[in-house]
C-alpha positions, 0 to 999 in steps of 0.5 A: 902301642898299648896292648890288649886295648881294642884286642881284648874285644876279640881276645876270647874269640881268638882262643876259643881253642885254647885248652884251658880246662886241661891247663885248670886241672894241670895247675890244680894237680901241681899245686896240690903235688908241691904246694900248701893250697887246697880247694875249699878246704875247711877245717874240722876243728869246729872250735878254730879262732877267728886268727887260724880261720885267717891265716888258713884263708890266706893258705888257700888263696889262690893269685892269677897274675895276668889273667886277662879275660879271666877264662883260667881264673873261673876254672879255678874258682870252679874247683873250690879255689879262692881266686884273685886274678890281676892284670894292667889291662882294664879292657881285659879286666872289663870283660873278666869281671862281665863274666864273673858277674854272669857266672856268679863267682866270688873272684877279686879282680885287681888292675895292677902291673905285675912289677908293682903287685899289692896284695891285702894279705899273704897267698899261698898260691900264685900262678902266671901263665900264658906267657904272661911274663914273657911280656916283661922284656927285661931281666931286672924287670922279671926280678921285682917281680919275683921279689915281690911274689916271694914276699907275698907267697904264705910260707911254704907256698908256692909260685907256678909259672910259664914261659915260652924258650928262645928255641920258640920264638928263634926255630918255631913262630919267630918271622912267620904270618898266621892269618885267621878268617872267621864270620864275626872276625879275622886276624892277620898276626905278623911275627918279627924275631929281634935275635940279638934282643931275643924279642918277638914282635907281634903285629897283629892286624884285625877285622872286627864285623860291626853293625850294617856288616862293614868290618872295624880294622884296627891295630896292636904290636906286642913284644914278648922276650924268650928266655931260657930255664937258666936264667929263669931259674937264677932269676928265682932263687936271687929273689929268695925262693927254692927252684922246686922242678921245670917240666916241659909245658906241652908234655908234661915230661922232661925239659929238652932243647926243643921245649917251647914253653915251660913251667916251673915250680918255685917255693917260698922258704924264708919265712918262718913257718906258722 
């Protein structure tokens, strides 16, 4: 079944906790550590042409690949960063570009799958967080992407990403049922972990209260595929970039065996500089 279709309805219900603000000035603080992106930065040469305008605009663009609902996208837009947020789910897009549109950001939302990204221009930024990419259940799969994402990245820019560990979905969420009841909604989230596949199934039950007070029960199965730093790390520099640092997601120190999610900085370095 399709994901994040009737889902994407509750979606920002559900993670209403989630810390997206300290996620926001987490990225933005990587970025400006190891990258060449800066917000709302403007030159002080009043004299630039038209062609170094261009290309400073395309340093300082800034891609959110699977943005979902947009909610990390508009923090960042929020902090002067020229955004452009993608996703193949049109639901998910629907309620991004509502926001926007109430808020009055200046984001560019583009439907597409990740594996076949097309964007206008080079970026000096792109991001992919939320376990985005463990959605990709296969190796050749996340590779393309890469590929794609070196070849998009402005020169020296680079690729911020996360993902959740094997060890995540084996030791910590992997068979467990999570249940949620709220006023409006409820949520029953089943998890199967598939070892030999390193897959966790996600079943995902809801309960949407509609008008009259009668509750919508609707369904979704998602997959998502945990990975290891080795292998994301092999995977980054056969597409052509520099593994730049791992740190671990949740305490921003050191990777360790029991890290559950991961970022990872990676760096464009074959183009020539401009």
């Amino acid at each position: 079944m399709e994901a994040y279709t009737d889902f994407a309805s509750v979606y920002d219900i559900f993670m209403d906790e989630t810390p997206y603000q300290d996620w926001a000035e987490y990225l933005s603080f990587l970025v400006e550590k190891y990258g060449v992106s800066r917000p709302g930065e403007r030159s002080a040469d009043a004299k630039m042409d038209s062609e170094g305008e261009a290309l400073r605009s395309e340093r300082d663009l800034v891609v959110d690949l699977g943005c979902g609902t947009g909610t990390l996208t508009e923090l960042l837009a929020r902090k002067g960063y020229d955004m452009v947020g993608i996703d193949n789910s049109e639901e998910m897009l629907a309620i991004a570009m509502e926001k926007r549109d109430r808020d009055g950001l200046d984001i560019l939302y583009l439907m597409q799958d990740m594996r076949e990204m097309e964007l206008y221009c080079t970026a000096g930024t792109i991001l992919s967080v939320c376990d985005s990419l463990n959605y990709l259940l296969e190796e050749e799969d996340l590779l393309k992407t890469f590929r794609l994402v070196n070849n998009y990245l402005y020169p020296g820019g680079v690729f911020l990403f996360d993902f959740n560990t094997v060890y995540k979905y084996e030791q910590v969420i992997g068979n467990t049922t999570i249940a949620e009841n709220r006023e409006e909604c409820s949520f029953i989230w089943e998890n199967y972990y598939h070892e030999e596949e390193q897959v966790n199934e996600y079943d995902l039950t809801i309960f949407v209260k509609e008008e009259g007070g009668l509750f919508r029960r609707f369904e979704e199965t998602h997959y998502q595929r945990g990975y290891t730093l080795s292998v994301m790390r092999r995977l980054v520099e056969e597409a052509g970039m520099e593994f730049v640092t791992a740190i671990d997601a949740d305490t921003h120190d050191a990777v360790t065996a029991e890290s559950e999610r991961i970022y990872v900085v990676a760096r464009e370095v074959q183009k020539e500089k401009r």
